[in-house]
C-alpha positions in Angstrom: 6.8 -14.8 -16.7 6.3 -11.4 -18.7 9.2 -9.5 -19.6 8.8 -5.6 -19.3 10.7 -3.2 -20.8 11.7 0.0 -18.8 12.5 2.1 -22.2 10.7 4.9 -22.7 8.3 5.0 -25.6 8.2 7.8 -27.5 4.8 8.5 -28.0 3.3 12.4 -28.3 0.5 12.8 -25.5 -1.1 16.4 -24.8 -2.6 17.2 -21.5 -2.2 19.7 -18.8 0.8 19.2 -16.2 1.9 21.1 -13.0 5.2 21.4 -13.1 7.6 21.8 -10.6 8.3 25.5 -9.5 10.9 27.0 -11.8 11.1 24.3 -14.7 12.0 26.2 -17.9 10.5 25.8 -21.2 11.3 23.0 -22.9 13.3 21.3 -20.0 12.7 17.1 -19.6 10.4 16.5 -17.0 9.4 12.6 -15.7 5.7 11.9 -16.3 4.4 8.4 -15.0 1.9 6.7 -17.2 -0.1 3.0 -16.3 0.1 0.5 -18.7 -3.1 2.3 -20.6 -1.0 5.9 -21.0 -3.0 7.9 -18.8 -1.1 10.1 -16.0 0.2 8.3 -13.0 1.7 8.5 -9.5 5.4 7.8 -9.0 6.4 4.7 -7.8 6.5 4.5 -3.9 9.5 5.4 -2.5 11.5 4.0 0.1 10.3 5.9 2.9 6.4 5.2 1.7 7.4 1.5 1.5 9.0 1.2 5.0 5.5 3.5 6.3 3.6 0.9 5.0 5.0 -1.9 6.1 5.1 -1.0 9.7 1.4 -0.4 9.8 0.6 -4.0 8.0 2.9 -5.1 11.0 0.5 -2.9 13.5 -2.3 -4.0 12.0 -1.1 -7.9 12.4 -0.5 -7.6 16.0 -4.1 -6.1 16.7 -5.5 -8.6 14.9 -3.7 -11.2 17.0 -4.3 -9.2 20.2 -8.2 -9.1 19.1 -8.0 -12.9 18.0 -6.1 -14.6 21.5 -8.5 -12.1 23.9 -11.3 -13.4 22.2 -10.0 -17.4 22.6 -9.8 -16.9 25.6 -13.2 -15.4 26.9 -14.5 -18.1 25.1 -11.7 -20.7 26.6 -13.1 -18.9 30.4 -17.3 -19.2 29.2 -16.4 -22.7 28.8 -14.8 -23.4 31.6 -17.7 -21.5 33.8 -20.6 -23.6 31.9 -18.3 -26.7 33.1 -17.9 -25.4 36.4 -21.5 -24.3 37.1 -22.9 -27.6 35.7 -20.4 -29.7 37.9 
């Protein structure tokens, strides 16, 4: 297991940023960097989290849908070839 460190690193980066309406000059703003230093999203929030989630779930239960409907027309054509040969 890795340990990470959530310290920020002071290290001097130039770029271009949009900053939120009415930020100052010189005020602290939070910039999100990957592991390589190049600009970032945020982290998902709670609400992105809980979004996703529920549409993994959706997604399971069409699969399963899709999955027993097609058991069964298969189940039924074998039951038919059975029937009709009988």
């Amino acid at each position: 297991m890795t340990k990470h460190t959530l310290e920020p690193v002071a290290q001097v980066r130039t770029g271009i940023l949009f900053l939120p309406f009415g930020a100052s000059a010189g005020s602290a703003v939070p910039v999100w960097v990957d592991r390589a230093g190049q600009l970032a999203d945020p982290p998902a929030g709670r609400v992105q989290l809980v979004t996703r989630s529920h549409r993994a779930e959706e997604v399971a239960d069409g699969t399963l849908a899709i999955a027993l409907i097609a058991a069964s027309w298969l189940a039924r054509r074998a039951l038919d070839r059975r029937r009709m040969a009988a």
